[in-house]
C-alpha positions as CSV (number, residue, x, y, z in Angstrom):
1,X,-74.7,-114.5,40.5
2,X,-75.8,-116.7,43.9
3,X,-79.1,-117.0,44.8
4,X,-79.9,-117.2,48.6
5,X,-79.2,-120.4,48.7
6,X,-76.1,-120.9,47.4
7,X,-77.2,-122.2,43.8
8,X,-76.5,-120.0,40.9
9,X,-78.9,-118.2,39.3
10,X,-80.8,-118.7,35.4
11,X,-82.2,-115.4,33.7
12,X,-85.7,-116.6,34.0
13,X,-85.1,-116.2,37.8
14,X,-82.6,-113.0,37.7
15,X,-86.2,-111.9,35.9
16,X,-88.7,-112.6,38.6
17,X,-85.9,-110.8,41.1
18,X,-85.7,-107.5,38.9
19,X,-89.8,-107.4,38.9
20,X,-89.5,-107.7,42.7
21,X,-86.8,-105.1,43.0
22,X,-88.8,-102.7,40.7
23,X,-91.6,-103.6,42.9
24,X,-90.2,-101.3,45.8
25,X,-91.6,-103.0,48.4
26,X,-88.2,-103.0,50.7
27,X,-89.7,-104.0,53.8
28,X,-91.4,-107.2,52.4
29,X,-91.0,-110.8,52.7
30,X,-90.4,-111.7,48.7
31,X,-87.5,-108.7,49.1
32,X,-86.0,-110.2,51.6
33,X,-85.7,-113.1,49.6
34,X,-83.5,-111.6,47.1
35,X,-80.1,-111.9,46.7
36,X,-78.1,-109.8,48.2
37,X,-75.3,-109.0,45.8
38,X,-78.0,-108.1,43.3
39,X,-79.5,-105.6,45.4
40,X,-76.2,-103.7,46.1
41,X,-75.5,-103.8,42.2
42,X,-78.9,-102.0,41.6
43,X,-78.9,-99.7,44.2
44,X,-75.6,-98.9,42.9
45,X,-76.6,-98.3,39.3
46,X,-77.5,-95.0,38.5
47,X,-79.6,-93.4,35.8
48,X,-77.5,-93.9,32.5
49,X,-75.3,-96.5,34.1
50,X,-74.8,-99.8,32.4
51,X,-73.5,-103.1,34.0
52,X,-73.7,-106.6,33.6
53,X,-74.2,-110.2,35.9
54,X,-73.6,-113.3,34.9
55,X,-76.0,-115.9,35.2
56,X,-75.6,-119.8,34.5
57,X,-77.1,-119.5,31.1
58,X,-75.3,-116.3,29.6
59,X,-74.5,-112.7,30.7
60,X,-77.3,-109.9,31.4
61,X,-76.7,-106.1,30.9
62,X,-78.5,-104.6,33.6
63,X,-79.3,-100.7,33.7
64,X,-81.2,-98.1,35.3
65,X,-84.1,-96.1,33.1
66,X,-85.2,-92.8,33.5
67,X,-88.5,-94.0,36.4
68,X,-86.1,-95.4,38.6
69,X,-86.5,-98.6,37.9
70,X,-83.7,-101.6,37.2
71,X,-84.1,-103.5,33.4
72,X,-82.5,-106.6,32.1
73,X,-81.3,-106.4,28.8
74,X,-82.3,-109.9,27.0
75,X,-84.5,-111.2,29.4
């Protein structure tokens, strides 16, 4: 995964982008900083759908719960 700036991302930050996400603020400043392939692959995922990013420091499952919201798996 690519951040916006064209670094790649650690799990501590894919972290601090999921809590945004969740957030559901859509329209906001700190959602428009996230990156963009991230927010296709969650708006993608639906409830019961498993998939998985890699980050520089090791591979996250990512899946959708039952509230809507978008969790990392060993973060």
């Amino acid at each position: 995964m690519i951040d916006q700036n064209g670094q790649p991302v650690r799990k501590a930050a894919l972290k601090t982008y999921l809590e945004t996400y969740n957030a559901g603020a859509r329209g906001s400043k700190e959602f428009g900083g996230l990156p963009r392939a991230l927010v296709i692959i969650c708006d993608g995922l639906v409830l019961g759908k498993t998939t998985y990013v890699k980050c520089v420091d090791g591979q996250v499952q990512l899946s959708r719960r039952k509230d809507g919201s978008v969790v990392g798996g060993g973060l």
